[in-house]
VEXDREN-2710 file (C-alpha; in Angstrom, 1 decimal):
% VEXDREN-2710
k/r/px/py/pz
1/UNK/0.0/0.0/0.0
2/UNK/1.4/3.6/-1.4
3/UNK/0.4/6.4/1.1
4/UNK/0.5/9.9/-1.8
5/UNK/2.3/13.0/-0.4
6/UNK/-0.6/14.8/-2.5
7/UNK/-3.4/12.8/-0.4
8/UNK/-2.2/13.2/3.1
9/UNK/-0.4/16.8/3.5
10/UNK/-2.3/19.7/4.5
11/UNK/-4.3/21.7/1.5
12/UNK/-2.1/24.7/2.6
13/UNK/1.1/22.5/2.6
14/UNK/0.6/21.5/-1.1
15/UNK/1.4/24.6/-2.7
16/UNK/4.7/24.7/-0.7
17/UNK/5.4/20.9/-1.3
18/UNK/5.2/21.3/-4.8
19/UNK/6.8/24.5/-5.6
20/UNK/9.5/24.1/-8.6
21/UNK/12.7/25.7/-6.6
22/UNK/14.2/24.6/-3.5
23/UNK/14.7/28.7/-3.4
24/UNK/10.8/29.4/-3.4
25/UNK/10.5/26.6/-1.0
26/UNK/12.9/28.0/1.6
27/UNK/11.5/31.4/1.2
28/UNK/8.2/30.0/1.8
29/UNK/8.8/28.5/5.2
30/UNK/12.2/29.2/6.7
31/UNK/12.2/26.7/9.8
32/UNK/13.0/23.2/8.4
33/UNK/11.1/21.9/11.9
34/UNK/8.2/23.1/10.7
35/UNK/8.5/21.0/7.7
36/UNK/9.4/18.1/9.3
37/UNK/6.4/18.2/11.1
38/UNK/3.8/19.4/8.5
39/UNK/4.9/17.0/5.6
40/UNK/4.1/13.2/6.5
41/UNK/6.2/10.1/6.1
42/UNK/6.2/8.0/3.3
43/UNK/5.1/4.4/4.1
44/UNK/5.4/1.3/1.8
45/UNK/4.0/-2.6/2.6
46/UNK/5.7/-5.3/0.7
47/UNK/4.8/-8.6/1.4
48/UNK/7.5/-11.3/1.6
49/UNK/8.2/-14.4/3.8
50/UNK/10.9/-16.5/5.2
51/UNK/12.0/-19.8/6.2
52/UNK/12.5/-21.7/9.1
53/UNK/12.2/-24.8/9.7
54/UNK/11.7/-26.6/6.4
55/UNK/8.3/-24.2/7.0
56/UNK/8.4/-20.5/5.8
57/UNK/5.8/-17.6/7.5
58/UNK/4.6/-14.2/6.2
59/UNK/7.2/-11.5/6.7
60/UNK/5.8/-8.2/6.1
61/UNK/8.4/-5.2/5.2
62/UNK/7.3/-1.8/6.0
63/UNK/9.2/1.3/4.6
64/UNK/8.7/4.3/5.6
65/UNK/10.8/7.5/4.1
66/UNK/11.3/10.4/6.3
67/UNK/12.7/13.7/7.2
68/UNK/16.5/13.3/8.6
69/UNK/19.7/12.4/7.7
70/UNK/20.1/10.3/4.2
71/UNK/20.3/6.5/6.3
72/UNK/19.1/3.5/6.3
73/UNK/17.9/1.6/9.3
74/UNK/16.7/-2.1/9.4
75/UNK/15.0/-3.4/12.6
76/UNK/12.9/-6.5/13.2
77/UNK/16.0/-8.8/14.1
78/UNK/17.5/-9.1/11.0
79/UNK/20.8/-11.4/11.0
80/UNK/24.5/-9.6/10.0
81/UNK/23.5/-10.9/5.3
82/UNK/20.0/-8.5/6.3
83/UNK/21.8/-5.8/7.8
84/UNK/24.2/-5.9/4.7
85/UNK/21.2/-5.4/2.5
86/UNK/21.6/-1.9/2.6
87/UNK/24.5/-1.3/0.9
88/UNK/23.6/-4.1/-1.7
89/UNK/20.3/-2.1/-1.8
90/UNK/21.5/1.2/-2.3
91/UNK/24.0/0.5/-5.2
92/UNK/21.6/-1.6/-7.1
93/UNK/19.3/1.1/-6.9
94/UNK/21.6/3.4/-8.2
95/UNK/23.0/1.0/-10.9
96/UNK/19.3/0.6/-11.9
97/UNK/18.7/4.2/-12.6
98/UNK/16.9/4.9/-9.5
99/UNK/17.4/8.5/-7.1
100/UNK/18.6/7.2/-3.9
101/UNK/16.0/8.1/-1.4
102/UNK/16.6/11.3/0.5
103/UNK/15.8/11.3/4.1
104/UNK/15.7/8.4/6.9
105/UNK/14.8/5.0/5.8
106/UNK/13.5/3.0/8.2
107/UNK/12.9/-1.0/7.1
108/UNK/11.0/-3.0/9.2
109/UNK/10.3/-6.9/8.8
110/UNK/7.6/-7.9/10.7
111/UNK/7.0/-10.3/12.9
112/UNK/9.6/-8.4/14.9
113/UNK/9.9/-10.8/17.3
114/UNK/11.1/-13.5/14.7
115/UNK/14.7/-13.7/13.6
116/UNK/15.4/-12.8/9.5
117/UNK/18.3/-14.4/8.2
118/UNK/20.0/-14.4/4.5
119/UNK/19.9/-12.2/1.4
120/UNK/16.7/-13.1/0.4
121/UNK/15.2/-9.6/1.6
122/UNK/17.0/-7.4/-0.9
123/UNK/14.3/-7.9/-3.7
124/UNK/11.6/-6.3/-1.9
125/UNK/13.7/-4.1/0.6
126/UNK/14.4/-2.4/-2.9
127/UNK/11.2/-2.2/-4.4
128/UNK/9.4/-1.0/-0.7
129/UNK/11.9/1.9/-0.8
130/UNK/11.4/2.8/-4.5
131/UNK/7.4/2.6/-3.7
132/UNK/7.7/4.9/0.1
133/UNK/10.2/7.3/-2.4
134/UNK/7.2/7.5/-5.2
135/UNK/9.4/6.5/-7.7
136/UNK/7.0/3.1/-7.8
137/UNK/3.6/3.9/-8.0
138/UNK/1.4/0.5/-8.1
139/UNK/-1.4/-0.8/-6.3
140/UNK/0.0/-4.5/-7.1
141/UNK/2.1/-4.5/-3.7
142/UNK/-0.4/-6.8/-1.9
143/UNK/-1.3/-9.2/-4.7
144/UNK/2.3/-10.9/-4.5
145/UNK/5.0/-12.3/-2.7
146/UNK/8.4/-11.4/-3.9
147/UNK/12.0/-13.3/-2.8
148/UNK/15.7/-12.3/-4.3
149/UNK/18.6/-11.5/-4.1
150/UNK/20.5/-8.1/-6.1
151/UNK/23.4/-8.0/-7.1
152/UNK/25.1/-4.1/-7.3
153/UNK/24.2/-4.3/-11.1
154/UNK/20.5/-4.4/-9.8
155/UNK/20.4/-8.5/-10.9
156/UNK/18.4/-11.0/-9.2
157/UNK/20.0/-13.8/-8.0
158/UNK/18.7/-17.2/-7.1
159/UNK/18.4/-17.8/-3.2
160/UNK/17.5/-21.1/-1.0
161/UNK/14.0/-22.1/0.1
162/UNK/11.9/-21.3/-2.8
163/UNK/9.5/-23.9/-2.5
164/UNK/8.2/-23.3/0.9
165/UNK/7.9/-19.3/0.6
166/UNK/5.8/-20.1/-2.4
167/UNK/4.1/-22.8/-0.6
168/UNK/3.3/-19.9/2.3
169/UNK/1.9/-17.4/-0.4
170/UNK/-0.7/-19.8/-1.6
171/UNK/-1.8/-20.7/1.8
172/UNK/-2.0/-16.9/2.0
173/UNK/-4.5/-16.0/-1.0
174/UNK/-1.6/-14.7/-3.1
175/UNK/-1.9/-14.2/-6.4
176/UNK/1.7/-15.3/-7.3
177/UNK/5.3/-14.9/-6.7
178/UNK/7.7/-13.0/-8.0
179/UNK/10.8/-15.0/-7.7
180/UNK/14.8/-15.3/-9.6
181/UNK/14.6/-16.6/-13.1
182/UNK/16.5/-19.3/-11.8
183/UNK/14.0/-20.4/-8.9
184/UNK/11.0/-19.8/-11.4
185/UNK/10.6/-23.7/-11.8
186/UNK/10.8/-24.6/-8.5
187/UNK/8.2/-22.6/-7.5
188/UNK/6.2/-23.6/-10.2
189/UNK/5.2/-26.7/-8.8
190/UNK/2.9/-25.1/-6.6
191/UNK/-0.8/-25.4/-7.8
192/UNK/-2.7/-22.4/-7.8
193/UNK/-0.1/-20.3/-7.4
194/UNK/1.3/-17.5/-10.7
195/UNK/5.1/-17.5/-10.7
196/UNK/7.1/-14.6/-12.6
197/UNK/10.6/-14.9/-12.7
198/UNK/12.6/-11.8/-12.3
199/UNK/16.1/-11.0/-13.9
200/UNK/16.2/-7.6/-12.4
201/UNK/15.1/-4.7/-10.1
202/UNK/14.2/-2.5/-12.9
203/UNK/12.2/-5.8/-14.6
204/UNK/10.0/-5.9/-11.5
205/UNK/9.0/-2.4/-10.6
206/UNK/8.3/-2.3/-14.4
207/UNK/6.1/-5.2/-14.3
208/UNK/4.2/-3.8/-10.8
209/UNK/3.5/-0.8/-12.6
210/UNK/2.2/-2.8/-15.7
211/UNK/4.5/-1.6/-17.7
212/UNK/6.1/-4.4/-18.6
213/UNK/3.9/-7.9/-19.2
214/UNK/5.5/-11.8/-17.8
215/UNK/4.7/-14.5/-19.1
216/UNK/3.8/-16.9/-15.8
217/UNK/6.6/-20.2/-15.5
218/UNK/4.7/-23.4/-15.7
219/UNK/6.1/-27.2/-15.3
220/UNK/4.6/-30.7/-16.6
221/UNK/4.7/-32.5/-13.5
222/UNK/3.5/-35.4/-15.2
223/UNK/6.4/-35.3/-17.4
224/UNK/9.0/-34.8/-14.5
225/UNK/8.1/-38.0/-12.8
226/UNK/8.1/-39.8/-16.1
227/UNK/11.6/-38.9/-16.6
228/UNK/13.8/-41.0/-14.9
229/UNK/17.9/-40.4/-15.1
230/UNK/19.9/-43.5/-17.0
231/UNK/21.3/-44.7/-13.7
232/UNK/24.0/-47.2/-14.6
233/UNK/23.6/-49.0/-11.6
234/UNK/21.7/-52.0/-11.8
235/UNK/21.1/-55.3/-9.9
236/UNK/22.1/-57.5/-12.9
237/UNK/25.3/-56.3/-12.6
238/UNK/25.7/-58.2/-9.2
239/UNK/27.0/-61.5/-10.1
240/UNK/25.9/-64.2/-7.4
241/UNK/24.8/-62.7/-3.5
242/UNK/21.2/-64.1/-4.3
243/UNK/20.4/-64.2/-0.5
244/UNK/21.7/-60.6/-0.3
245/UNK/19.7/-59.4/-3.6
246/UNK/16.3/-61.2/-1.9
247/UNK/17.2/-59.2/1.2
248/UNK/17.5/-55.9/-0.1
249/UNK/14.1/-56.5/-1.9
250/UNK/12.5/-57.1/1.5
251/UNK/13.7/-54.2/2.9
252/UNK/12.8/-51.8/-0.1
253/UNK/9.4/-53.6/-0.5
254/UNK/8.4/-52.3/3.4
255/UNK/11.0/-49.3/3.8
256/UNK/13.1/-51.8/6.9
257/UNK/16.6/-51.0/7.9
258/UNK/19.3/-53.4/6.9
259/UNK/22.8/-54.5/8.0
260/UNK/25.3/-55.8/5.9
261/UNK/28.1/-57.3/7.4
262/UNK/30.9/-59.2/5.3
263/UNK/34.9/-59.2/4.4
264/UNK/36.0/-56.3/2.3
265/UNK/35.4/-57.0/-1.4
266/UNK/31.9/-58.9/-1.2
267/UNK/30.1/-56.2/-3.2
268/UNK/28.6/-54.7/0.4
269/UNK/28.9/-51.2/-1.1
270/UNK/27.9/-52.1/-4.3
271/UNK/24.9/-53.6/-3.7
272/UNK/24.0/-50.9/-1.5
273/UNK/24.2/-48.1/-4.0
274/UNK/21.9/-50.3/-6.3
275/UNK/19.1/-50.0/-3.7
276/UNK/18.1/-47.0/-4.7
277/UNK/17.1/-48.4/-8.3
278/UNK/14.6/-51.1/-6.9
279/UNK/12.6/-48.2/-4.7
280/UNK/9.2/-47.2/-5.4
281/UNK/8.7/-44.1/-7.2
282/UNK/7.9/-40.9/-5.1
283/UNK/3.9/-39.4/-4.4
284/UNK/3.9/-35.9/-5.6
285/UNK/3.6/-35.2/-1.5
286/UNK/6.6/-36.9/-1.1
287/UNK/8.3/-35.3/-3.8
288/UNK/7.3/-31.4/-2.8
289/UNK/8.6/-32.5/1.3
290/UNK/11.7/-33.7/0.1
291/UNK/12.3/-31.0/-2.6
292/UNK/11.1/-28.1/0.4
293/UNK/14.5/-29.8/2.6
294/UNK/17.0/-29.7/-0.5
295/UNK/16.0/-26.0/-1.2
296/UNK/16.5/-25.0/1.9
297/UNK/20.0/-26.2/2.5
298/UNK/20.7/-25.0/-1.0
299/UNK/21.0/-28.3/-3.1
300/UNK/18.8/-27.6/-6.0
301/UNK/20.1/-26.8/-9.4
302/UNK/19.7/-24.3/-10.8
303/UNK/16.3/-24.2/-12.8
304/UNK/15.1/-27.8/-11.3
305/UNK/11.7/-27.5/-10.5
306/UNK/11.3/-30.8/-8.3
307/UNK/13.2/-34.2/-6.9
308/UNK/11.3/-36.8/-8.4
309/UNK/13.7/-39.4/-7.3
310/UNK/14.2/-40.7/-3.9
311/UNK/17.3/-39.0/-2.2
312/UNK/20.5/-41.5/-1.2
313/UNK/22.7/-39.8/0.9
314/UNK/26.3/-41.9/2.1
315/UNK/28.1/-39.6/4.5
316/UNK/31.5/-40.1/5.7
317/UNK/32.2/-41.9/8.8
318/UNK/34.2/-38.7/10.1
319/UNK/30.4/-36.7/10.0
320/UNK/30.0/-35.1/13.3
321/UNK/26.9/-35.1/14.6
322/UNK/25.6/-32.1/13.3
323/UNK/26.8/-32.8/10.1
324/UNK/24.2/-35.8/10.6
325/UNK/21.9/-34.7/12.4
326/UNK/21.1/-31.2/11.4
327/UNK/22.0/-28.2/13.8
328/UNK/24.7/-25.1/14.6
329/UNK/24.0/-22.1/15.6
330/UNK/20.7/-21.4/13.3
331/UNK/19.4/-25.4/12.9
332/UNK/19.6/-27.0/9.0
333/UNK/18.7/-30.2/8.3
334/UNK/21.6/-33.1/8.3
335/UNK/22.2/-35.8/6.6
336/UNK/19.5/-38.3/8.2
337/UNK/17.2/-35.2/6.7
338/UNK/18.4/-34.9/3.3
339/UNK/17.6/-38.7/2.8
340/UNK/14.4/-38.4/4.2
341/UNK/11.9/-40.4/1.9
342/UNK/14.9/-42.0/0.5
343/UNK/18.5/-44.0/2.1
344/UNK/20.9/-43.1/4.2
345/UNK/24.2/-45.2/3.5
346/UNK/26.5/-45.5/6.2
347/UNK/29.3/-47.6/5.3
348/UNK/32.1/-48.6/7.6
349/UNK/29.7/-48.3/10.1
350/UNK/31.6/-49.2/13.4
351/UNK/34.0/-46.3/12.3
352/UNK/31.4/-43.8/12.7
353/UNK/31.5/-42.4/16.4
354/UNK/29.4/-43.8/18.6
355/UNK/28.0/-40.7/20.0
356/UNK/26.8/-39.5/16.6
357/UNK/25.3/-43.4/16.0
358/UNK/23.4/-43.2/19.5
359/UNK/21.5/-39.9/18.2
360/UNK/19.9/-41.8/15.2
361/UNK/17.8/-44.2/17.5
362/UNK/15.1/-41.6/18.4
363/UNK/15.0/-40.6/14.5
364/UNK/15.0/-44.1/13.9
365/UNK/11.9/-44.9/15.6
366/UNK/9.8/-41.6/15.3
367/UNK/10.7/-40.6/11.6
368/UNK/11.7/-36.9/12.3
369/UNK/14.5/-35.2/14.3
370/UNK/14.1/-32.8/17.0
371/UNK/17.0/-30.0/17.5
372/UNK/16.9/-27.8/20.6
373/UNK/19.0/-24.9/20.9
374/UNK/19.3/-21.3/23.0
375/UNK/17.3/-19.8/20.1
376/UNK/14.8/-22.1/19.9
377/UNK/13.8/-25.5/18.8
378/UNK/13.2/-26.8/15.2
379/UNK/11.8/-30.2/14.0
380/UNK/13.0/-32.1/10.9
381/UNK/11.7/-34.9/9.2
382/UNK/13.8/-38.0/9.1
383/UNK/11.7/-41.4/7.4
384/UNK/14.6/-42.5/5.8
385/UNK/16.1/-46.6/5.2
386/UNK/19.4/-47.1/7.3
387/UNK/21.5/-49.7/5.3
388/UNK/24.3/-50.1/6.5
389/UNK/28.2/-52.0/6.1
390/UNK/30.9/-53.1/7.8
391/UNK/33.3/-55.8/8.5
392/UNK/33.0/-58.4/10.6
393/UNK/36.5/-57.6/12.6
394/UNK/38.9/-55.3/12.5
395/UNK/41.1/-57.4/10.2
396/UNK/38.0/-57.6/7.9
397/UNK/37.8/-61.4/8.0
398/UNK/34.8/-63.6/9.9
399/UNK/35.6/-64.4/13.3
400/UNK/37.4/-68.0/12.3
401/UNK/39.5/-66.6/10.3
402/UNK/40.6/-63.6/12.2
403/UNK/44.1/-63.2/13.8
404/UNK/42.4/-60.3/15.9
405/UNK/42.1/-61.6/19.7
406/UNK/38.4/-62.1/21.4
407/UNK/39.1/-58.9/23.1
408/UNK/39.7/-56.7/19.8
409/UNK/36.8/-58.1/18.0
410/UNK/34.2/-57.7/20.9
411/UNK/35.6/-53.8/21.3
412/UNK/35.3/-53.3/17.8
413/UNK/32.1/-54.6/17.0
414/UNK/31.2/-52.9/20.9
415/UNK/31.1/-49.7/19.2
416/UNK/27.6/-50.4/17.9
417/UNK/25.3/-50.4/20.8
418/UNK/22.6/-53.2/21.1
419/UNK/19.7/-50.7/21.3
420/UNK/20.7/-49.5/18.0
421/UNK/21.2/-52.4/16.4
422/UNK/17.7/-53.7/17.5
423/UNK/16.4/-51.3/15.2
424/UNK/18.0/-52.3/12.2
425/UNK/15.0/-55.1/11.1
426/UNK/17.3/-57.0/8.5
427/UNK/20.9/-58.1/9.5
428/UNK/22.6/-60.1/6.2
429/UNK/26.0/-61.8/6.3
430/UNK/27.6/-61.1/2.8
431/UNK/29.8/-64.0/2.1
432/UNK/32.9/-64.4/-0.6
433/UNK/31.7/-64.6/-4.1
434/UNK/32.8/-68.0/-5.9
435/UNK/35.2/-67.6/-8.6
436/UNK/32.5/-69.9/-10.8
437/UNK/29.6/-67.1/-10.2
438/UNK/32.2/-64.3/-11.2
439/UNK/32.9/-65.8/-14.1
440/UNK/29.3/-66.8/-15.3
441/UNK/28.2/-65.0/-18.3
442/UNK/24.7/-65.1/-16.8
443/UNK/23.0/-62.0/-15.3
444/UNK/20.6/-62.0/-12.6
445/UNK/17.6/-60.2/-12.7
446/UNK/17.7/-56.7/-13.4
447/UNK/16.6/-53.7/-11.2
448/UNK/13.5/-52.8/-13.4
449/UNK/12.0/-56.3/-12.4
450/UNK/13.0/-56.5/-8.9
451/UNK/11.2/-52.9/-8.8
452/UNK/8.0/-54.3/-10.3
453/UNK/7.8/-56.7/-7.6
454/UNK/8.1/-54.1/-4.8
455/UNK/5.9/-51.3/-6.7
456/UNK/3.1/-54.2/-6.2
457/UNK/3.9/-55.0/-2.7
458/UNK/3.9/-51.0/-1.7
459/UNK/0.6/-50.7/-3.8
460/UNK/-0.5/-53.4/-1.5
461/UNK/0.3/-51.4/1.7
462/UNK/-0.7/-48.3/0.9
463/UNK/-4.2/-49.5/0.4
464/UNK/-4.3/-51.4/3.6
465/UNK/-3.0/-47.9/5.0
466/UNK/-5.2/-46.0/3.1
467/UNK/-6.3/-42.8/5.6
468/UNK/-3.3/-43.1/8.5
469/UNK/-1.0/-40.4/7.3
470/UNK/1.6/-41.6/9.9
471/UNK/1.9/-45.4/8.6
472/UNK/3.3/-45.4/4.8
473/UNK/4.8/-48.2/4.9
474/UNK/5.2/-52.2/7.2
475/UNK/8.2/-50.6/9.0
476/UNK/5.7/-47.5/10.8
477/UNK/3.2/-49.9/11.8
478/UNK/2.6/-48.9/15.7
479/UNK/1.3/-51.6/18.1
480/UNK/-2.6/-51.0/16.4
481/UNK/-1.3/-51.8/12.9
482/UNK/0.2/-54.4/14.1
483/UNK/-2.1/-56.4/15.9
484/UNK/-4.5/-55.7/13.1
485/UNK/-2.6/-57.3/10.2
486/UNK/-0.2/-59.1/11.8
487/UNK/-2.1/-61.8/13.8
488/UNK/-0.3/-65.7/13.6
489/UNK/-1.9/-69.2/14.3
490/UNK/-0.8/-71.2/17.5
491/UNK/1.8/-72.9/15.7
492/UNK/3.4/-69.9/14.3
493/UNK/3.0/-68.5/17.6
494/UNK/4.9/-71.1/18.7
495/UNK/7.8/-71.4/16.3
496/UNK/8.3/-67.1/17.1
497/UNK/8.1/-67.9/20.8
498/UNK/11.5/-70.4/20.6
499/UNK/13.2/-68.0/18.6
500/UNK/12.6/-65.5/20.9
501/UNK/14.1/-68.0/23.9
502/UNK/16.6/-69.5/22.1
503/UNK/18.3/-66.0/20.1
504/UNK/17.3/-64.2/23.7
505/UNK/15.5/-61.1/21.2
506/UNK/14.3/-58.2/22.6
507/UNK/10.7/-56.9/22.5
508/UNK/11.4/-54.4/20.1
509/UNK/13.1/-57.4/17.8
510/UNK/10.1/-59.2/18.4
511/UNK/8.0/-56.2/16.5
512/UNK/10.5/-55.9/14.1
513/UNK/10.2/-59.9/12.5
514/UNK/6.5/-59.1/12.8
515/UNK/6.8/-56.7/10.3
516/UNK/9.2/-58.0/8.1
517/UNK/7.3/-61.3/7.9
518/UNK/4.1/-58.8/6.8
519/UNK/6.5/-57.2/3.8
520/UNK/7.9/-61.1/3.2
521/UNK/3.7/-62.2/3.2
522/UNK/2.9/-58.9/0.4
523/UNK/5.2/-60.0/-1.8
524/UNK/3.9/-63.1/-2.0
525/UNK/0.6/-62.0/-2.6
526/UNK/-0.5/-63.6/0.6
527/UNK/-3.4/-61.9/2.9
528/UNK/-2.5/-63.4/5.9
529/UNK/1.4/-64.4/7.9
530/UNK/1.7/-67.3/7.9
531/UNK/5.2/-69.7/9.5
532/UNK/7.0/-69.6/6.2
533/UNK/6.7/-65.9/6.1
534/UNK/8.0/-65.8/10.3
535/UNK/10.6/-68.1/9.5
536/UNK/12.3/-66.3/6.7
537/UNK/12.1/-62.5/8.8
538/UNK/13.9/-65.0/12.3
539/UNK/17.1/-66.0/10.2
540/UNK/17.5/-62.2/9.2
541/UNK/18.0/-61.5/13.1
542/UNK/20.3/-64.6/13.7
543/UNK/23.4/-62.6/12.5
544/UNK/24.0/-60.2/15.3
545/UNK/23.5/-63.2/18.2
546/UNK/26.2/-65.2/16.6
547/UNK/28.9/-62.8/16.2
548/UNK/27.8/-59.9/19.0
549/UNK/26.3/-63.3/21.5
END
């Protein structure tokens, strides 16, 4: 909203205000007070919004161009890259073609109480002070959300979180966006919702004023989940490891955690990196909560509108734990984040420390992350697959064939705590491949067919699911879930209740083959879990009680 000079001062004033020399003006009233307080501010709404979180709120910036000394000041807690603003601000002004406003500017971003962080602000600092200076005249201000950086030429450059600020203007009644040419697609994906993208300062007060006309960015989303990159990885490239393959379709097929432990040069890695290929392609919801993360940390290319494939993050085993977790000062999400709807590869995994492993567990079980700090606390979510590798002892040979002592091998596979490991559902030995298998010119099946088989068993779930927004796949099932479709016959009762006595499992482990043997039952086809089903789930928790027992 533009308050006029011509609208607000004093009939008697107008004469004075308008008056062609600053000569006849000073002869006309001599006390400069007088002015000061006769002639009223200038005042400017722009309406803009921020992130935080992986969630962005209305940010309203008020200018307001007064009498005083040529500054400008910026209040509403604005972080050191806002304060900066100003002089980015000014010369991009100036290097647009624009008078420099004369008098105090005072900038406010509103809520006040909120903190406002990044360059994000310059966009429509610039255009609020162009508008409170009347060098902008539009009544357009309201109608749109704007985001972007300038650069001194008066540029708009790209900047992170997008997808949730135009996510916030449509929940708001917006009309559209006005965003970097470069963010344009991004923010296309949201419905409903105009997007202009804006190359520079002088572009967008143009196109407020109507001057200039945009054409609004659109995106197939149909077409971008069609596309699918060439990924070169593929099962059929895996000679041999047929248990390992049929345990890696279990775990994709119900979204379970999974161990694998073997000597170095079993293909543990590479079987792990051709997970990915056999996963279930992502819901449009999915797609739009996993792109809002990657924007925000800044991971986006430039001009991709949306991640339509599901994230696999493999993070060093020096990662500290906010490097895995998400946090410093202002919280971002970590890595456990950034593979949320997707894998998080941990390789080496005893090598990781164990203070940053014992912070997964509560991710682990509740699918998001919680990060207090002195400033506040912010929630992530975190429904990721853990697979995991490592050796079997620090020599990298099975426990026979180690020279390592009793001692060395309990300490180093001590570093992984039994809690944690209880909630890893799948633990797989990865044995030597035979020099026969390596040098069979036969390929096993391929990751498109293997994926066929898991699209169906998902397809199954979601329907038994359909309505609980919290259960997506057999590895959320709470206690309700599983009571519900998880019920067993006396003798499969019984043959669970020996393997609990005899492998001495815990409760939680207990759950755990309960839901495996569901995902093992879908894949069938089979409606109800029957012993086969339980028996298969029990020998993928017989791994950790013979080498950790």
């Amino acid at each position: 909203m533009i308050i006029s000079r011509s609208k607000l001062a004093h009939p008697s004033l107008r004469t004075i205000f308008h008056c062609k020399t600053a000569s006849t003006q000073k002869n006309q009233i001599a006390d400069p007070t007088l002015l000061a307080h006769t002639i009223p501010a200038m005042l400017a709404k722009v309406c803009s919004a921020a992130v935080t979180g992986i969630e962005a709120f209305a940010v309203e910036v008020e200018v307001n161009s007064g009498w005083g000394d040529s500054i400008i000041v910026i209040v509403g807690l604005p972080d050191a890259a806002v304060r900066e603003s100003r002089d980015r601000v000014s010369t991009a002004l100036s290097n647009s073609g624009y008078k420099f406003p004369m008098g105090k500017t005072t900038i406010n971003l509103a809520p006040a109480d909120v903190k406002k962080e990044g360059p994000s602000f310059d966009l429509h600092i610039a255009v609020g002070m162009l508008a409170a200076s009347e060098q902008l005249e539009t009544d357009q201000l309201d109608n749109f959300v704007m985001v972007g950086e300038l650069a001194l030429t008066g540029a708009v450059r790209p900047v992170k979180g997008v997808l949730p600020i135009a996510l916030r203007a449509r929940a708001e009644g917006k009309i559209g966006v006005l965003v970097p040419a470069e963010n344009a697609p991004e923010a296309a994906v949201v419905d409903g919702l105009k997007v202009f993208p804006i190359r520079n300062l002088r572009e967008a007060a143009s196109f407020l004023e109507g001057e200039t006309k945009l054409a609004a960015t659109k995106v197939d989303l149909d077409g971008l989940f069609a596309h699918r990159s060439d990924d070169e990885n593929d099962f059929a490239d895996v000679k041999g490891q047929e248990s390992v393959k049929r345990a890696l379709e279990i775990a994709a097929a119900g979204g379970h955690n999974i161990l694998l432990i073997g000597p170095p040069g079993t293909g543990k890695s590479m079987l792990a990196k051709r997970l990915a290929t056999i996963l279930p392609p992502l819901t449009l919801e999915e797609a739009l909560e996993t792109t809002k993360i990657h924007s925000i940390v800044g991971l986006l290319s430039s001009g991709q509108a949306l991640i339509t494939q599901r994230p696999f993050r493999a993070p060093h085993h020096t990662a500290s734990d906010a490097g895995l977790l998400g946090g410093n000062i202002n919280p971002t999400p970590g890595e456990i984040s950034l593979a949320h709807n997707g894998v998080l590869f941990l390789d080496e995994l005893p090598e990781f420390k164990r203070s940053v492993l014992e912070t997964m567990r509560q991710p682990l079980e509740e699918g998001y992350v919680t990060i207090s700090r002195a400033a506040g606390t912010m929630t992530f979510p975190a429904q990721f697959m853990l697979v995991a590798a490592m050796n079997p002892t620090p020599d990298g040979k099975m426990p026979h064939e180690s020279k390592c002592s009793p001692r060395e091998i309990q300490n180093y596979l001590g570093r992984i705590s039994g809690p944690l490991l209880d909630r890893v559902d799948l633990h797989i030995e990865v044995a030597q491949v035979k020099f026969r298998e390596m040098a069979a010119e036969r390929t096993g099946e391929s990751s498109a067919q293997i994926r066929e088989r898991v699209i169906a068993a998902r397809t199954r779930q979601q329907k038994r699911y359909a309505g609980k927004a919290r259960v997506t796949c057999n590895a959320r099932m709470g206690t309700k879930e599983l009571k519900a479709h998880c019920a067993l016959d006396e003798g499969t009762l019984d043959l669970l209740k020996m393997a609990m006595t005899e492998m001495n499992l815990s409760a939680r482990a207990y759950d755990r083959i309960l839901k495996v043997a569901r995902t093992i039952a879908d894949l069938a086809g089979a409606d109800a879990v029957n012993s086969e089903h339980v028996s298969e789930a029990i020998q993928y928790r017989s791994l950790d009680r013979q080498i950790w027992g």
